[in-house]
Backbone of each chain as ProteinMPNN parsed JSONL, in Angstrom:
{"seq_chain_A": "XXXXXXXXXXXXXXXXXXXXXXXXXXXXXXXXXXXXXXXXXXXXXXXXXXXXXXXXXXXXXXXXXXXXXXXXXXXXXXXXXXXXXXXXXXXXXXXXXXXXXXXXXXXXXXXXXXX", "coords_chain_A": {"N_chain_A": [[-70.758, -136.63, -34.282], [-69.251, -134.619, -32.727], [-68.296, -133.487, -34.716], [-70.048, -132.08, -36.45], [-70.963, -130.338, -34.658], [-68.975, -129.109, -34.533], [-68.771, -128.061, -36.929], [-70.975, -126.593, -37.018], [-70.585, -124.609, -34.771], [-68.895, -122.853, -35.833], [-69.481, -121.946, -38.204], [-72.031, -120.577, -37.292], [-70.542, -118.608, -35.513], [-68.558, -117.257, -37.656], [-71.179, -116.233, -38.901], [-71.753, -114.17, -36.591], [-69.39, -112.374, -36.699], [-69.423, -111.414, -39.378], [-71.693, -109.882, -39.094], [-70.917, -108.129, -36.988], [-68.757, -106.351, -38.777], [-71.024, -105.805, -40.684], [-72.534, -104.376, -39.336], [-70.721, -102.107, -38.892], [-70.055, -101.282, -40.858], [-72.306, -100.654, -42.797], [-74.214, -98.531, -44.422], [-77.223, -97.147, -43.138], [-79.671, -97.278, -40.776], [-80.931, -99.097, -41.212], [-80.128, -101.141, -42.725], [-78.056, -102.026, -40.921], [-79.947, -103.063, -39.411], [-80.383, -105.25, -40.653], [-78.243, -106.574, -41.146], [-77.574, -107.341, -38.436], [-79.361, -108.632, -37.241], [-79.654, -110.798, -38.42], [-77.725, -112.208, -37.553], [-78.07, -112.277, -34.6], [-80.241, -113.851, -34.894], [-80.139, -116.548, -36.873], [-77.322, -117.005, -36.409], [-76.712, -117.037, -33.269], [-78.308, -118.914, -32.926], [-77.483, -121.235, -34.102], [-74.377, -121.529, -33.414], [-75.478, -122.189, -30.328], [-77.128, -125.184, -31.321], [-74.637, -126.234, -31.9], [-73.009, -126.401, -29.817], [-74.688, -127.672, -28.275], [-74.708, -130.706, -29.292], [-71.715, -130.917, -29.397], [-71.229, -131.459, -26.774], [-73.889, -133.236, -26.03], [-75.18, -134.623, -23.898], [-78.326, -135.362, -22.146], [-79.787, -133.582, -21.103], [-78.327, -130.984, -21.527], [-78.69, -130.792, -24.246], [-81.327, -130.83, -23.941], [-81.951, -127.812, -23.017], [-80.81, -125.972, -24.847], [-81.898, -126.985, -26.532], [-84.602, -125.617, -26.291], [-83.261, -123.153, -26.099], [-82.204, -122.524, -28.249], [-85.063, -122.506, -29.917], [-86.757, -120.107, -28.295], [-84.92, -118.457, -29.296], [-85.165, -118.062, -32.138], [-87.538, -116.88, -32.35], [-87.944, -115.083, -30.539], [-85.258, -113.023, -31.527], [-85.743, -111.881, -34.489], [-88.032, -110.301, -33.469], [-86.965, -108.187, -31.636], [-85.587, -106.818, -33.74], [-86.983, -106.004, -35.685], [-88.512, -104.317, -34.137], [-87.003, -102.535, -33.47], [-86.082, -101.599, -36.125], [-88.207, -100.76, -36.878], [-89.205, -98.904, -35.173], [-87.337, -96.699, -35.632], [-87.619, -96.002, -38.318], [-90.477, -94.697, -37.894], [-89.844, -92.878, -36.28], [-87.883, -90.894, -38.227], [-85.474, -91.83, -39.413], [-83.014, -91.439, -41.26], [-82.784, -92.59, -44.62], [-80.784, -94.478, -46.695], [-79.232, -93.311, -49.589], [-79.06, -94.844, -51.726], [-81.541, -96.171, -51.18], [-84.045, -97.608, -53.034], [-86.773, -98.214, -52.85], [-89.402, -97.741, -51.059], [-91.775, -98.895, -49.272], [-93.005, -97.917, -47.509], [-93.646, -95.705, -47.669], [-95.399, -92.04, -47.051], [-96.974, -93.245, -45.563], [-96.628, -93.462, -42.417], [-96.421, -90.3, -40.611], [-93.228, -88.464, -40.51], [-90.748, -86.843, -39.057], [-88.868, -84.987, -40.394], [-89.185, -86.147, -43.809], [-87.183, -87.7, -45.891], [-85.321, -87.398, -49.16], [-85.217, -89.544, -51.128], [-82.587, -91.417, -53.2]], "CA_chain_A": [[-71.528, -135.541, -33.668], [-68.281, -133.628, -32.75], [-67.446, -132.914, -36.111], [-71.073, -131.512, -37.084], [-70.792, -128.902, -33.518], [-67.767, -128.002, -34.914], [-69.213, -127.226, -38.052], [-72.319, -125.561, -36.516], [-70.342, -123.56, -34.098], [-68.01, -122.408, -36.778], [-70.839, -121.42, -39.154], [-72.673, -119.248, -36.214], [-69.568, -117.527, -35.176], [-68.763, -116.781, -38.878], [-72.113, -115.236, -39.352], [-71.818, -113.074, -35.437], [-68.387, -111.977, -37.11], [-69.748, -110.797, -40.266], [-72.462, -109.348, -38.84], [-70.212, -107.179, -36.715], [-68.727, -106.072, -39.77], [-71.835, -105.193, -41.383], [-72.753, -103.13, -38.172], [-70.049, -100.884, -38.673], [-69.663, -100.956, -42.497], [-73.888, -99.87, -43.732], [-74.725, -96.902, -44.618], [-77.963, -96.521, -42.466], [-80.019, -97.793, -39.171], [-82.418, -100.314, -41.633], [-79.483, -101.858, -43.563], [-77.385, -102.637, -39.916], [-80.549, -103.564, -38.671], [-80.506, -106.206, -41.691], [-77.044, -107.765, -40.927], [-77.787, -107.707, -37.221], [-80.729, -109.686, -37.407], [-79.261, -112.558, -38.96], [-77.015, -113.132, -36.759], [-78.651, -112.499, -33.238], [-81.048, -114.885, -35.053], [-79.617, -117.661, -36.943], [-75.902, -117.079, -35.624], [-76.311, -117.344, -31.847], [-79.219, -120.556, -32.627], [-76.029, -122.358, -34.838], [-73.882, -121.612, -32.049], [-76.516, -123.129, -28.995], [-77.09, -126.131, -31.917], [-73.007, -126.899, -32.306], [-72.614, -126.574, -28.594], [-75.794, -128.967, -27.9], [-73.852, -131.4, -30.26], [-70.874, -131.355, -28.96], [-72.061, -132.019, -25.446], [-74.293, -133.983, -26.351], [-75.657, -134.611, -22.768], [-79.912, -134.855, -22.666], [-80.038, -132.516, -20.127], [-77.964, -130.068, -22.305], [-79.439, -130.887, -25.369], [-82.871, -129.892, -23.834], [-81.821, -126.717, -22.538], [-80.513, -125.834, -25.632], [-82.989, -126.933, -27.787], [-85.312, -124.382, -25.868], [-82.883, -122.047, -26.57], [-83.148, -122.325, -29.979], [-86.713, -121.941, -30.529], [-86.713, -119.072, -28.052], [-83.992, -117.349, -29.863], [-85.362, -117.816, -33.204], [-88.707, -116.562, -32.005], [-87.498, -113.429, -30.213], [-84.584, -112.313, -32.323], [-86.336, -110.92, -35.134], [-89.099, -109.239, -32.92], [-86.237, -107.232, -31.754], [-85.058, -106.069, -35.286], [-88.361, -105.413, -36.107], [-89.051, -102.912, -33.935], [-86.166, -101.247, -33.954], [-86.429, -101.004, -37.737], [-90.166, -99.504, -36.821], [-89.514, -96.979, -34.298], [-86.37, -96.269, -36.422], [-88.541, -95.462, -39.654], [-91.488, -93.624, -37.146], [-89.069, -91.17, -36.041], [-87.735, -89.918, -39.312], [-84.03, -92.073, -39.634], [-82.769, -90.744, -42.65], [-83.023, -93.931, -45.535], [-79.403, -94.583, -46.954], [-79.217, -92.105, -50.44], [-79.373, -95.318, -52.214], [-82.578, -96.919, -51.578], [-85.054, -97.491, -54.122], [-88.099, -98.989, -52.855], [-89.409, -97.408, -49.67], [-92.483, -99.408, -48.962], [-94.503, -97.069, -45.939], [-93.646, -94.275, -47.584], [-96.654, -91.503, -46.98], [-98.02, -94.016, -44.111], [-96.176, -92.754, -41.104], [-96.063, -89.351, -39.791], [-91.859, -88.658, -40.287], [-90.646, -85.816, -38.49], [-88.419, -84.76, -42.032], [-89.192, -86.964, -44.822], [-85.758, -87.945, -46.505], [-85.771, -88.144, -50.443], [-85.11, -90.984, -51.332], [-81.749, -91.449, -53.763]], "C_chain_A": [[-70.646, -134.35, -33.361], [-68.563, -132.637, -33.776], [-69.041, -131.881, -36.616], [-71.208, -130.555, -36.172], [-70.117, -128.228, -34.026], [-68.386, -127.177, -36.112], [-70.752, -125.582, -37.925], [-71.572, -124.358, -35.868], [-69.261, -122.763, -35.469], [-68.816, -121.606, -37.659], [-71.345, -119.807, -38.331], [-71.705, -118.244, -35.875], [-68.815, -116.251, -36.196], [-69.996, -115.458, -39.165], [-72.057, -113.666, -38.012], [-71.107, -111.94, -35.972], [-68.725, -110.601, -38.033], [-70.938, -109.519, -39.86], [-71.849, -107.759, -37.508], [-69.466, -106.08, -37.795], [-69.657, -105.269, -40.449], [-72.639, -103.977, -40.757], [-71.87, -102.082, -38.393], [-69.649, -100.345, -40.081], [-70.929, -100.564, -43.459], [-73.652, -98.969, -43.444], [-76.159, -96.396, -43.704], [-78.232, -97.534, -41.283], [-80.107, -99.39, -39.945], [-80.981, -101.517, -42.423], [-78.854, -103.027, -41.951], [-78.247, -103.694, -39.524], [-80.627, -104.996, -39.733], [-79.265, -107.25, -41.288], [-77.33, -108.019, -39.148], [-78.853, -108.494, -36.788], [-80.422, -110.807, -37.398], [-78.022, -112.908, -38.125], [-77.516, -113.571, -35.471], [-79.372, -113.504, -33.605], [-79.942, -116.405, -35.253], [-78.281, -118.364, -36.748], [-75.681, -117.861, -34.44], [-77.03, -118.84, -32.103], [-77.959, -121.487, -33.048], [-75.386, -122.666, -33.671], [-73.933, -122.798, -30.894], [-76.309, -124.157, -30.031], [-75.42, -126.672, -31.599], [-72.818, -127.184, -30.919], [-73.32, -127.882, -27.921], [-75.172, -130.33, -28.4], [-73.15, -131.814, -29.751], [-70.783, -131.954, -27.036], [-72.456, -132.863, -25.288], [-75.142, -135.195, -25.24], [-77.554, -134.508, -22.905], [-79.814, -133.984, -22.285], [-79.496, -130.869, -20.98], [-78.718, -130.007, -23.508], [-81.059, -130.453, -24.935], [-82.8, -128.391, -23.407], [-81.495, -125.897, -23.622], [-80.953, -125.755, -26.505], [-83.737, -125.863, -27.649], [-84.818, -123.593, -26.178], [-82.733, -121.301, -27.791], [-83.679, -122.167, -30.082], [-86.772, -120.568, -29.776], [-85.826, -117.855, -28.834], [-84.598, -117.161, -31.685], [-87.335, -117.238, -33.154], [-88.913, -115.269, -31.485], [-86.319, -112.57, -30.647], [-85.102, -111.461, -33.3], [-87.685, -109.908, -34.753], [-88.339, -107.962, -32.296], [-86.042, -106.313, -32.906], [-85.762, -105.285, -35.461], [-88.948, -104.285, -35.381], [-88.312, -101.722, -33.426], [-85.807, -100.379, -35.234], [-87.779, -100.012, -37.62], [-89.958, -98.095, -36.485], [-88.418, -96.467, -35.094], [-87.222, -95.2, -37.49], [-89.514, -94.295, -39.142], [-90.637, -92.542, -36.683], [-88.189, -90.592, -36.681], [-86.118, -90.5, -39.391], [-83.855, -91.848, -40.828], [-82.319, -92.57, -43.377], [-81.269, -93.665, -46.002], [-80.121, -94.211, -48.717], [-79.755, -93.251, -51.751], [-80.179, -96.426, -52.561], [-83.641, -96.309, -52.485], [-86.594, -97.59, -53.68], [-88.343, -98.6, -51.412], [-91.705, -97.693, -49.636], [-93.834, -98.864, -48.393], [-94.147, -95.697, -46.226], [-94.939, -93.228, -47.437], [-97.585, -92.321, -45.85], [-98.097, -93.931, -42.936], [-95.923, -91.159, -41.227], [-94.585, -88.885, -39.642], [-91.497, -87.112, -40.093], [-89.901, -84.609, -39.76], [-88.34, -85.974, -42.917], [-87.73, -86.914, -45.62], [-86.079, -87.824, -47.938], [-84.643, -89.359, -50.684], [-83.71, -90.628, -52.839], [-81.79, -91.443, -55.123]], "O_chain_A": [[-71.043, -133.213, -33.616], [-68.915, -131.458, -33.741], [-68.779, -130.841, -37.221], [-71.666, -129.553, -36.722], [-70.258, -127.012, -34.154], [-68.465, -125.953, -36.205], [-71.128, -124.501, -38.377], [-71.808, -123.219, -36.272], [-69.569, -121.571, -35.474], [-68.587, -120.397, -37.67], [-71.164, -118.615, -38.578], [-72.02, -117.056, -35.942], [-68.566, -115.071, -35.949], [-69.839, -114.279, -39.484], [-72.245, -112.492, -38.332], [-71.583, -110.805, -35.953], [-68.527, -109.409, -37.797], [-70.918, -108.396, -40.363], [-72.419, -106.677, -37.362], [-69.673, -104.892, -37.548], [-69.323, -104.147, -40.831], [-73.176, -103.013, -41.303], [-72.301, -100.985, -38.04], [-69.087, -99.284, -40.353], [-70.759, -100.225, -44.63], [-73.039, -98.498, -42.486], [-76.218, -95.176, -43.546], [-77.428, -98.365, -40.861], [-79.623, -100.451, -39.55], [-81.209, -102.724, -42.513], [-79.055, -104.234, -41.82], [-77.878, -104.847, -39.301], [-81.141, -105.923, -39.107], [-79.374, -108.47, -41.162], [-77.201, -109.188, -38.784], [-78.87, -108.92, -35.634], [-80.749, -111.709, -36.628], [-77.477, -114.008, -38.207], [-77.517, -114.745, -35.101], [-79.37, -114.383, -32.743], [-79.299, -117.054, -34.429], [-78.003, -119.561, -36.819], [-74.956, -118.846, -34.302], [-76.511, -119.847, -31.621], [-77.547, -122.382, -32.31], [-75.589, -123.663, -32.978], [-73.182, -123.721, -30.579], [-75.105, -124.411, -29.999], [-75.305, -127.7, -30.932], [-72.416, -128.329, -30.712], [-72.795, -128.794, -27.282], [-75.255, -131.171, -27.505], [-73.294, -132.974, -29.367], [-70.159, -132.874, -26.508], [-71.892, -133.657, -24.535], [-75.587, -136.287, -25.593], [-78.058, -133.683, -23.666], [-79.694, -133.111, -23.144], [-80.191, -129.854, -20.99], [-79.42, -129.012, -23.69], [-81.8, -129.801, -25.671], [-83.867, -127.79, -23.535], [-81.96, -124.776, -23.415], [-80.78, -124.884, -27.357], [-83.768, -125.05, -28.573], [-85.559, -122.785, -26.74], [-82.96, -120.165, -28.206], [-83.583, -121.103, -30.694], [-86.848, -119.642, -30.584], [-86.082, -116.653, -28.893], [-84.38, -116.125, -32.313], [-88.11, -117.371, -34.101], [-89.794, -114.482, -31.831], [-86.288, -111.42, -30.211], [-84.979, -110.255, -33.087], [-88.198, -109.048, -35.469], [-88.862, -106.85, -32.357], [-86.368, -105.126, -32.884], [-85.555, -104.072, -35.465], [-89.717, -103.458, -35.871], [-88.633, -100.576, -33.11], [-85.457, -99.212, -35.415], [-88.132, -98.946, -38.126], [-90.197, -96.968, -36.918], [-88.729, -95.296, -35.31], [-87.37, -93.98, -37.413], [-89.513, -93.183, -39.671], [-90.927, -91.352, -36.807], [-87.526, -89.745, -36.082], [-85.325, -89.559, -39.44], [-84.795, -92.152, -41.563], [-81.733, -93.467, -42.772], [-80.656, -92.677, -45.598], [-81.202, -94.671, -49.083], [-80.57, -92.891, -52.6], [-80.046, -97.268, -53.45], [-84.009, -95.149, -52.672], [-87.477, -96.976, -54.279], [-87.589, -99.055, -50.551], [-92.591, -96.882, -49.903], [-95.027, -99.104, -48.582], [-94.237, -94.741, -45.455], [-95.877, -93.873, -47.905], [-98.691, -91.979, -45.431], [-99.1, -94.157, -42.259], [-95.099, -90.839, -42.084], [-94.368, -88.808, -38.432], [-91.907, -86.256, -40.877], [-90.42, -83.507, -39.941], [-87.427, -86.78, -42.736], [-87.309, -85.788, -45.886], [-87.245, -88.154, -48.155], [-83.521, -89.722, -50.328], [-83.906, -89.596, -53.481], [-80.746, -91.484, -55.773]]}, "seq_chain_B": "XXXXXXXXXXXXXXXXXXXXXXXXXXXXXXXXXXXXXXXXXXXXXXXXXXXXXXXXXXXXXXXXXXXXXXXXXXXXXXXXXXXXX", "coords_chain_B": {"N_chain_B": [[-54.139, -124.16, -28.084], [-57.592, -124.255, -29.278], [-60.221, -125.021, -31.21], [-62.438, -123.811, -30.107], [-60.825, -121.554, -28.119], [-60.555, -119.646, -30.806], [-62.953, -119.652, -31.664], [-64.015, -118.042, -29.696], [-62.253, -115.669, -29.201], [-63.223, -114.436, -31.847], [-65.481, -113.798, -31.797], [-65.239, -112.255, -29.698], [-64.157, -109.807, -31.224], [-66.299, -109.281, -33.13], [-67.749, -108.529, -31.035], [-66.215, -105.914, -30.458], [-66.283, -105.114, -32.407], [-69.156, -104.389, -32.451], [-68.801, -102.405, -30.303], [-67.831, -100.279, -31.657], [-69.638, -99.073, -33.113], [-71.649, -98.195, -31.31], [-70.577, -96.893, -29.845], [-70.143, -94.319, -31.894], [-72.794, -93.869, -32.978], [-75.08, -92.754, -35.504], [-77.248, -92.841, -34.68], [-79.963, -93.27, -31.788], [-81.386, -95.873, -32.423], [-79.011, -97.357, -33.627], [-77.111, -97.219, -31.944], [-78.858, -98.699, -30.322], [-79.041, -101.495, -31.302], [-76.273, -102.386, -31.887], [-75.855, -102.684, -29.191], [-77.465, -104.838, -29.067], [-76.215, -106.532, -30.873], [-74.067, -106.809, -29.472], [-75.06, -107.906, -26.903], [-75.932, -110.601, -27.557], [-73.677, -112.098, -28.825], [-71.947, -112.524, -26.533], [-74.02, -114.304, -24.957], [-73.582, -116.473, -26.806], [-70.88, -116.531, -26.368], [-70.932, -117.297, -23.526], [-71.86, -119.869, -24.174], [-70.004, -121.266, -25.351], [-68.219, -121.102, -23.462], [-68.729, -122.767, -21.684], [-68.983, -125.119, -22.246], [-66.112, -125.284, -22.841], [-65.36, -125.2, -20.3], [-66.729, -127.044, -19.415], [-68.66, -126.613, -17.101], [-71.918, -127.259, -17.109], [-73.81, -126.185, -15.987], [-73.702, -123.246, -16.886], [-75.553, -123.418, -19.215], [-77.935, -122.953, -18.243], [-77.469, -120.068, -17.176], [-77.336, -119.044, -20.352], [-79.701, -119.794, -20.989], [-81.512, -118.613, -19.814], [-81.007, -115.961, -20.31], [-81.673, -115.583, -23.387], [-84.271, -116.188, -22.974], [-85.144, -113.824, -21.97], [-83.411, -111.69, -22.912], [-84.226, -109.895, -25.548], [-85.831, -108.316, -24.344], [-85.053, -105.737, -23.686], [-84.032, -104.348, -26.303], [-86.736, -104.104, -27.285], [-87.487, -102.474, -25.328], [-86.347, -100.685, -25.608], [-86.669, -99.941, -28.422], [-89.547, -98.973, -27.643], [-88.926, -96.679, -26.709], [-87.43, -95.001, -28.22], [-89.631, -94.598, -30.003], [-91.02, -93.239, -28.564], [-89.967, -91.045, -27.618], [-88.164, -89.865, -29.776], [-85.071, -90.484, -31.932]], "CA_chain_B": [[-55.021, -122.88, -29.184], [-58.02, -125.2, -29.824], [-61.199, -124.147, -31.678], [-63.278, -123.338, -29.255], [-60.492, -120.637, -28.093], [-60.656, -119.162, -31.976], [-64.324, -118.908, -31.584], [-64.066, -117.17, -28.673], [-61.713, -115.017, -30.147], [-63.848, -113.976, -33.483], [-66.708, -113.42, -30.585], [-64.661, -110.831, -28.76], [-63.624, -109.057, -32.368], [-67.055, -108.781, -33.611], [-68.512, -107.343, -29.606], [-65.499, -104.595, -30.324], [-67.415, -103.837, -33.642], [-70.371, -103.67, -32.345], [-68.853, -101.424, -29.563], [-67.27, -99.042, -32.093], [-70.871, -98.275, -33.818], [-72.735, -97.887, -30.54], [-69.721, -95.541, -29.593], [-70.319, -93.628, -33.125], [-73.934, -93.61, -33.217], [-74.651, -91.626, -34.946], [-78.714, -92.59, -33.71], [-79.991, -94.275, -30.876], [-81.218, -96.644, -32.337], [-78.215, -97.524, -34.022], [-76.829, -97.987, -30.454], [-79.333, -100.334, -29.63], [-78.415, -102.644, -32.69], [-74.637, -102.394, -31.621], [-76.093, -103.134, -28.024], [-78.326, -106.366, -28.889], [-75.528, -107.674, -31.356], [-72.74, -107.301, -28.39], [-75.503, -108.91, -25.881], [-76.167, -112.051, -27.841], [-72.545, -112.021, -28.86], [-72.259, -112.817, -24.951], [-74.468, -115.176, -25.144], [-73.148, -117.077, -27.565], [-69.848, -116.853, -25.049], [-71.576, -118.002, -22.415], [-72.377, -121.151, -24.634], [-69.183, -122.043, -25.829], [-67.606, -121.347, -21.833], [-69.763, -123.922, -20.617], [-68.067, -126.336, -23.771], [-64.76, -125.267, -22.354], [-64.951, -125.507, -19.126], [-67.383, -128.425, -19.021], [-69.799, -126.554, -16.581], [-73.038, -127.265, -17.643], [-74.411, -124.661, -15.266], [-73.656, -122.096, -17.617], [-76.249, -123.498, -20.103], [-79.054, -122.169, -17.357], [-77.629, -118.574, -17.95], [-77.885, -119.054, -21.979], [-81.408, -120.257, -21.649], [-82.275, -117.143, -19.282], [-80.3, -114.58, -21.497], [-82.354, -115.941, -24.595], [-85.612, -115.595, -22.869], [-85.504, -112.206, -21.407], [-83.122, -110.979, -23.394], [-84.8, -109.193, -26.381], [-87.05, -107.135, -23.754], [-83.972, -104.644, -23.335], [-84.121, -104.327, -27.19], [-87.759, -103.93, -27.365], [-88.032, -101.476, -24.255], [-85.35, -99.035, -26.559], [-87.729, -99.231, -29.035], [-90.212, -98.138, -27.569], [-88.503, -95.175, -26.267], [-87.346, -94.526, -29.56], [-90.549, -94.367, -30.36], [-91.766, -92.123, -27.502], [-88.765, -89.878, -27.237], [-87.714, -89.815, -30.911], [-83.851, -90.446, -32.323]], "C_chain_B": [[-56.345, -123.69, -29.697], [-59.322, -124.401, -31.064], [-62.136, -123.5, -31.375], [-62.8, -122.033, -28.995], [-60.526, -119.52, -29.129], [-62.225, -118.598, -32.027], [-64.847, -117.781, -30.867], [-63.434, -116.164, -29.048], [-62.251, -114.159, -31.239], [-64.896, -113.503, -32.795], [-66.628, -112.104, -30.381], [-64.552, -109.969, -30.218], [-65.083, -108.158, -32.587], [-67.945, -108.2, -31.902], [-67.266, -106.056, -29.871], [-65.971, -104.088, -31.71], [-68.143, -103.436, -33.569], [-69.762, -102.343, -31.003], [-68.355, -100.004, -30.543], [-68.619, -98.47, -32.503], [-71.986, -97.996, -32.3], [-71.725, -96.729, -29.643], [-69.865, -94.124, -30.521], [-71.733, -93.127, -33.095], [-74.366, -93.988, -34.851], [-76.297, -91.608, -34.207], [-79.053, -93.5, -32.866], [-80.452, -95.763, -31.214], [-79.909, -97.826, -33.326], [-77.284, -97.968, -32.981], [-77.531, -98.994, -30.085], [-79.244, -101.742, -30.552], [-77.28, -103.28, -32.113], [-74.737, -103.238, -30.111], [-76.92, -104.693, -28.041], [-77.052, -107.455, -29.838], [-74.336, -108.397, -29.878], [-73.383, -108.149, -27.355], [-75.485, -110.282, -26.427], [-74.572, -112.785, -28.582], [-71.911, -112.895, -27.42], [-72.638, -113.653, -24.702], [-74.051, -116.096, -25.391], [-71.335, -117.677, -27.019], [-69.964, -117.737, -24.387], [-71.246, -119.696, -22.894], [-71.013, -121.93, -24.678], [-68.091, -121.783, -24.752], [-67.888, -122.525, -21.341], [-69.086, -125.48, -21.092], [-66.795, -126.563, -23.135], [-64.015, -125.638, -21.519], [-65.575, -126.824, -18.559], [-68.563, -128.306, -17.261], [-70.817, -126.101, -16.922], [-73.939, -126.202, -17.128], [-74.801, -123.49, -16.167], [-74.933, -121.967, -19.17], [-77.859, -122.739, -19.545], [-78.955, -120.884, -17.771], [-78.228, -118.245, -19.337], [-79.216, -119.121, -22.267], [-82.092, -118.761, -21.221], [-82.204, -115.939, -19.984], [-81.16, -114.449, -22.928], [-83.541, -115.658, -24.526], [-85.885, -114.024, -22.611], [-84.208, -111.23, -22.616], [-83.429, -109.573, -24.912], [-85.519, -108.246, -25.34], [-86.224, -105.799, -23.676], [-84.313, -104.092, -24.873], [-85.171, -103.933, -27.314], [-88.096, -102.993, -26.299], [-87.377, -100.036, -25.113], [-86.18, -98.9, -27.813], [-88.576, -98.44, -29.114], [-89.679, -96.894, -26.848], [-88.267, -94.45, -26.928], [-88.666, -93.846, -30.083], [-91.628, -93.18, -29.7], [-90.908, -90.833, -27.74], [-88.377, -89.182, -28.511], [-85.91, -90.094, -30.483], [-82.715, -90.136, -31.205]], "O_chain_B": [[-56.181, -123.868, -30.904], [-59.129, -123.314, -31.61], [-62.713, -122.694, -32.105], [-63.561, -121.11, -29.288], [-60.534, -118.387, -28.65], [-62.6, -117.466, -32.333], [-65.684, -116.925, -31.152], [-64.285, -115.349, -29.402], [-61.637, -113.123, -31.499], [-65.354, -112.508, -33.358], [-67.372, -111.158, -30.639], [-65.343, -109.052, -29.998], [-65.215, -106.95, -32.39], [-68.818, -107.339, -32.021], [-67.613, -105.041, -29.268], [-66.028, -102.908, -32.054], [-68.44, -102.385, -34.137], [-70.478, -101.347, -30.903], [-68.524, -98.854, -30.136], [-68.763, -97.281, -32.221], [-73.125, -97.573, -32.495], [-72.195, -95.866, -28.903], [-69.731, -93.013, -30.009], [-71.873, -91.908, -33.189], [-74.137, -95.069, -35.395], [-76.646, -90.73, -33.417], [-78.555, -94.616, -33.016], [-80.077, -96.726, -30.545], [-80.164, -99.009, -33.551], [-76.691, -99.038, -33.116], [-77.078, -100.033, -29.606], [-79.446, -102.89, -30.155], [-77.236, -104.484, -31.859], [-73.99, -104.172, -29.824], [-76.911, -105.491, -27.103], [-76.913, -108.666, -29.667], [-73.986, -109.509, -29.481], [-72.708, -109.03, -26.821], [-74.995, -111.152, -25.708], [-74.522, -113.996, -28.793], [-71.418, -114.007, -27.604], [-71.851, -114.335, -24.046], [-73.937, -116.914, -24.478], [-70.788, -118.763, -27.211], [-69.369, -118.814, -24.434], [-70.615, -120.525, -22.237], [-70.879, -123.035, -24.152], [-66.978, -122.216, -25.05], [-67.174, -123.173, -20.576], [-68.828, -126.514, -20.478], [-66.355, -127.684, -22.88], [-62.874, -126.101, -21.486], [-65.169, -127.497, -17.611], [-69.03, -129.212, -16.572], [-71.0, -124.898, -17.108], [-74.673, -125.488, -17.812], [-75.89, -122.917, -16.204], [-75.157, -120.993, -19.888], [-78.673, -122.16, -20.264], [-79.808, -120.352, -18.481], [-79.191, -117.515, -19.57], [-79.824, -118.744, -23.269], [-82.836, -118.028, -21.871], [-83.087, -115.11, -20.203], [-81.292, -113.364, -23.496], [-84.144, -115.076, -25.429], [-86.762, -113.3, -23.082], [-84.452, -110.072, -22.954], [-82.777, -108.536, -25.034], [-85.761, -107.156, -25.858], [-86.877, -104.759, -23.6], [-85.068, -103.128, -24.74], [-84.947, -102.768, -27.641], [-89.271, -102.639, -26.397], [-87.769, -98.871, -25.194], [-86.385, -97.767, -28.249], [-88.75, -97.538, -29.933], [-90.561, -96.14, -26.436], [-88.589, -93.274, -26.757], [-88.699, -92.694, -30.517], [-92.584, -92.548, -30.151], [-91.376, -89.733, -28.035], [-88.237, -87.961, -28.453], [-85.432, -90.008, -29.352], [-81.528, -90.088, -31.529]]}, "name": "protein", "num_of_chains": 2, "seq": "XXXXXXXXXXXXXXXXXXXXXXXXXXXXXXXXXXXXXXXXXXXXXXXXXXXXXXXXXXXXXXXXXXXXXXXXXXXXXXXXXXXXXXXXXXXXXXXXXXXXXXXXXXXXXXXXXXXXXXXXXXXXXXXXXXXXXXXXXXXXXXXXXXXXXXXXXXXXXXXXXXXXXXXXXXXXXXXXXXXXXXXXXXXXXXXXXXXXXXXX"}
């Protein structure tokens, strides 16, 4: 059980890492908001999992478990609507996206062109 | 130096990345990105303190931080959304 925390927490911390990284290395809001996602999500849950593990306590292991489902339940509702109001108030798209989805559907204070 | 300390370690690295882009901007919500990675970053502290030190206590914070925490995130939205950029 150790050995599989270790691996969990190792994994999650990996992805927090990267995801720091990818925060400071995209080109726009929607891309960051892409690497930051996945970690607040399935990063910090690995994390809580490896820690639950290594513990291995009920009492921990239930507190934990909750924390998991809560975190993978309200992490991406974050993202998501910072990607929204992002897009609703005119964040300029990075030069080299292709595929812009809601384009003409929102109201954008200057429309960007697109790359 | 065990692994726990290393984790902790790679923790702190990536909360000073997210502080450089919520220092940079260059838009708000680009700060609040930088601001929800470094909170659950924290979090994720919290978790592997509690490992360290072997007080379980600290798993209470993690659970509380997990529930309420997105509302900070979701309140800058909508301000974003009110206020603009």
């Amino acid at each position: 059980m150790t050995i599989a925390g270790g691996v969990l927490i190792a994994l999650g911390v990996l992805l927090v890492l990267l995801a720091g990284i990818g925060l400071l290395r995209f080109p726009d809001v929607f891309t960051r908001a892409n690497a930051t996602t996945k970690a607040t999500g399935l990063g910090v849950a690995c994390i809580l999992a490896g820690v639950a593990f290594v513990i291995g306590t009920t009492e921990a292991t239930i507190k934990l478990s909750l924390a998991v489902l809560v975190q993978f339940a309200t992490a991406p509702v974050a993202g998501h609507v910072i990607g929204r109001a992002a897009y609703r108030a005119g964040a300029p798209l990075w030069e080299g996206t292709h595929i812009d989805d809601l384009r003409g559907f929102h109201e954008r204070p200057h429309e960007p062109e697109p790359g | 130096m065990t692994g726990v300390d290393i984790a902790l370690g790679l923790l702190a690295v990536a909360f000073g990345l997210g502080l450089v882009r919520a220092i940079r901007g260059p838009t708000v919500a680009d700060r609040a990105l930088a601001a929800d990675l470094s909170f659950y970053g924290i979090v994720a502290a919290i978790a592997l303190l509690a490992l360290r030190t072997g007080y379980e206590e600290f798993l209470d914070v993690v659970l509380i931080a997990t529930l309420l925490g997105f509302l900070a995130t979701v309140a800058l939205g909508a301000l974003i959304g009110r206020r603009g950029l």
